[in-house]
RODO-2510 file (C-alpha; in nm, 4 decimals, decimal comma):
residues 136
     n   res          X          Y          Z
     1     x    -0,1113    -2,5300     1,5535
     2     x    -0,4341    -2,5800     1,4507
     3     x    -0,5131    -2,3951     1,0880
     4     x    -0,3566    -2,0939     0,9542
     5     x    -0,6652    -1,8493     1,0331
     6     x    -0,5740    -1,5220     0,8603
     7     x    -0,2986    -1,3552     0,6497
     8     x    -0,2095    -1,0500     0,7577
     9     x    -0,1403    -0,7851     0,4647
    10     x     0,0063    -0,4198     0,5496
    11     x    -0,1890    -0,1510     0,3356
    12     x    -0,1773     0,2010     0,3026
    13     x    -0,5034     0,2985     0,2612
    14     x    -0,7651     0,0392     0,4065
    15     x    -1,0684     0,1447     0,2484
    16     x    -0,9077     0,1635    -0,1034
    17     x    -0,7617    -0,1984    -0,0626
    18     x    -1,1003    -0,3159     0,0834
    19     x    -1,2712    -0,2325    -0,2998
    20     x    -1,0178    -0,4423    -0,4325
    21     x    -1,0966    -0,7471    -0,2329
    22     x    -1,4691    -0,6936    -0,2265
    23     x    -1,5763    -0,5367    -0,5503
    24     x    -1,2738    -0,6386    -0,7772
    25     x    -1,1911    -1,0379    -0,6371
    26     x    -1,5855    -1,0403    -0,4629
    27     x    -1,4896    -1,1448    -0,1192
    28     x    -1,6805    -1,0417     0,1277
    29     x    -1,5606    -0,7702     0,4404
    30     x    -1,6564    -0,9802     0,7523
    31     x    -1,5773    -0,6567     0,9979
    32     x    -1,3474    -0,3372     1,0550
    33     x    -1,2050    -0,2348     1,3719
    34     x    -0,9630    -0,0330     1,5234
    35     x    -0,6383    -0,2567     1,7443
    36     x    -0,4867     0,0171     1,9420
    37     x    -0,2420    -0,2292     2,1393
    38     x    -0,1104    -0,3009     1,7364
    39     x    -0,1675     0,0946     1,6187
    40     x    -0,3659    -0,0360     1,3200
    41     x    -0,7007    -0,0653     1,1736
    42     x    -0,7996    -0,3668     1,0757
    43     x    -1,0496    -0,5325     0,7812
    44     x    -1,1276    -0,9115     0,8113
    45     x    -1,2071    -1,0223     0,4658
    46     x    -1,3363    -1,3993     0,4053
    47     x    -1,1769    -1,6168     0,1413
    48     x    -1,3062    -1,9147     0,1768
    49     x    -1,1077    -2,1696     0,4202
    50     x    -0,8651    -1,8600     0,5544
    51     x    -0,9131    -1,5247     0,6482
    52     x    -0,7292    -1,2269     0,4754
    53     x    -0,6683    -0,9227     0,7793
    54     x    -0,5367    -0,6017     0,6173
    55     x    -0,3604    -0,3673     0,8277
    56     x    -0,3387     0,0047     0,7847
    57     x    -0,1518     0,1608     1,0332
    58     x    -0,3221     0,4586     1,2663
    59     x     0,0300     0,6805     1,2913
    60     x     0,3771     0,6886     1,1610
    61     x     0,5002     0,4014     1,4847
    62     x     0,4605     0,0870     1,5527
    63     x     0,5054    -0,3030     1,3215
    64     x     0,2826    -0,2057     1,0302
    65     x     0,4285     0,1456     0,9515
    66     x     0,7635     0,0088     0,9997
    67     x     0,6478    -0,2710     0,7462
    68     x     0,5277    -0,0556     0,4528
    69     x     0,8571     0,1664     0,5572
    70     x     1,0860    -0,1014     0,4729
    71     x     0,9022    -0,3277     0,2621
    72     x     0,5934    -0,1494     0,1055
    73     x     0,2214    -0,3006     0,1072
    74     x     0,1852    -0,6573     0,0724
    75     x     0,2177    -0,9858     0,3177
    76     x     0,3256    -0,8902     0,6741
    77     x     0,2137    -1,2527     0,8652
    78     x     0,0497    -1,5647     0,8692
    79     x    -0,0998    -1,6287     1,1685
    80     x    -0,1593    -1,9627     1,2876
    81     x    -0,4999    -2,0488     1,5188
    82     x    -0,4100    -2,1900     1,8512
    83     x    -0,6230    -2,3412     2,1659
    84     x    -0,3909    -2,2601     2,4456
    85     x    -0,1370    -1,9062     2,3511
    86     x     0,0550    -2,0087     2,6708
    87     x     0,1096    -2,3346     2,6411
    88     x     0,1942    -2,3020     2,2877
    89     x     0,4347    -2,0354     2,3533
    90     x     0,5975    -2,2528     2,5964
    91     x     0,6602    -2,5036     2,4276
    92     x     0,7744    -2,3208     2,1554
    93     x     1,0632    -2,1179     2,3670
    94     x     1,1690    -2,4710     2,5009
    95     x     1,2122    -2,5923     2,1046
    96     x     1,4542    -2,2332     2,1324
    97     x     1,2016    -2,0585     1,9397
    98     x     1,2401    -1,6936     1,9738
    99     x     0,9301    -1,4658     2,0512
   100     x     0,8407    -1,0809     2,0040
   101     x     0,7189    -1,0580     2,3395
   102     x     0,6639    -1,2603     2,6756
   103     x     0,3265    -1,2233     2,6590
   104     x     0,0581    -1,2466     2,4448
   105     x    -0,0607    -0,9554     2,3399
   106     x    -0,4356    -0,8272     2,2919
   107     x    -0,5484    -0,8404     1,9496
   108     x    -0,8395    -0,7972     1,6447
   109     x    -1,1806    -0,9136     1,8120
   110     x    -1,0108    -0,9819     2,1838
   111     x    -0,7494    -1,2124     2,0542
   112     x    -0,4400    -1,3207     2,1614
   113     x    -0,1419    -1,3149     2,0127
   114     x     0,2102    -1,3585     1,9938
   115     x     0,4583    -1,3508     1,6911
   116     x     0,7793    -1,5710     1,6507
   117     x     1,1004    -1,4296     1,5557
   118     x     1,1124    -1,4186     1,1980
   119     x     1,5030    -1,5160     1,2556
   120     x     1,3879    -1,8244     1,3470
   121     x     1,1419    -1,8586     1,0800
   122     x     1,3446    -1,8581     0,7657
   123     x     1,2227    -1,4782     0,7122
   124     x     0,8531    -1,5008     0,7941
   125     x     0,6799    -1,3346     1,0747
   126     x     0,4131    -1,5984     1,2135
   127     x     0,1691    -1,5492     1,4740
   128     x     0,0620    -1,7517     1,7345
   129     x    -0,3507    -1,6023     1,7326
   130     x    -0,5918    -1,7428     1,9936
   131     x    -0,9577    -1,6448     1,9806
   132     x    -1,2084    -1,4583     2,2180
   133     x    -1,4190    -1,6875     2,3556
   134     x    -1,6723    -1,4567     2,1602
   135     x    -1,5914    -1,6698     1,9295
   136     x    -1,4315    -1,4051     1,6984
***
């Protein structure tokens, strides 16, 4: 693991919680997009040494609906920035690590990524998150 890159916070409304980071705290939105592997829409927002991703989901399915469903708004994951999503993965079911999925799966800016049982995480969801070669 290499730096946590990015928080990931579940929202209901994206461009109400975007004011709030931008106008209210006066961090600045780096980009929007839409994931539709993930069924959200996504806001990067910069804070300095870490990135804060807020996720509004695009329909009632899929991890962030669930999330706000059980949980309400608020932290969903840290994700942690990684050279090699494979290898890391790997290594990580040989420690008996448990994973979401067997593969990575396609993410915010052409990511990778891959999320660790939270079972096996004390309660938190991390994610394994390797970027583009865009550089994203």
């Amino acid at each position: 693991m290499e730096k946590i890159d990015h928080i990931g916070i579940a929202v209901n409304n994206l461009d109400e919680r975007i004011t709030y980071y931008t106008e209210t705290l006066g961090l600045k939105l780096l980009k929007i997009e839409e994931v539709p592997s993930q069924n959200v829409r996504v806001a990067f927002i910069d804070a300095g040494n870490v990135h804060i991703e807020l996720l509004e989901p695009l329909s009632a399915e899929g991890a962030i609906y669930n999330h706000i469903q059980k949980r309400g708004e608020g932290i969903q994951h840290i994700a942690f920035e990684v050279p090699d999503i494979y290898h890391k993965m790997s290594e990580l079911r040989e420690k008996g690590v448990r994973l979401l999925s067997e593969e990575p799966v396609p993410g915010a800016g052409g990511s990778k990524a891959a999320f660790l049982h939270p079972k096996d995480s004390f309660g938190v969801l991390y994610e394994l998150y390797e970027k583009s070669d865009k550089g994203e």
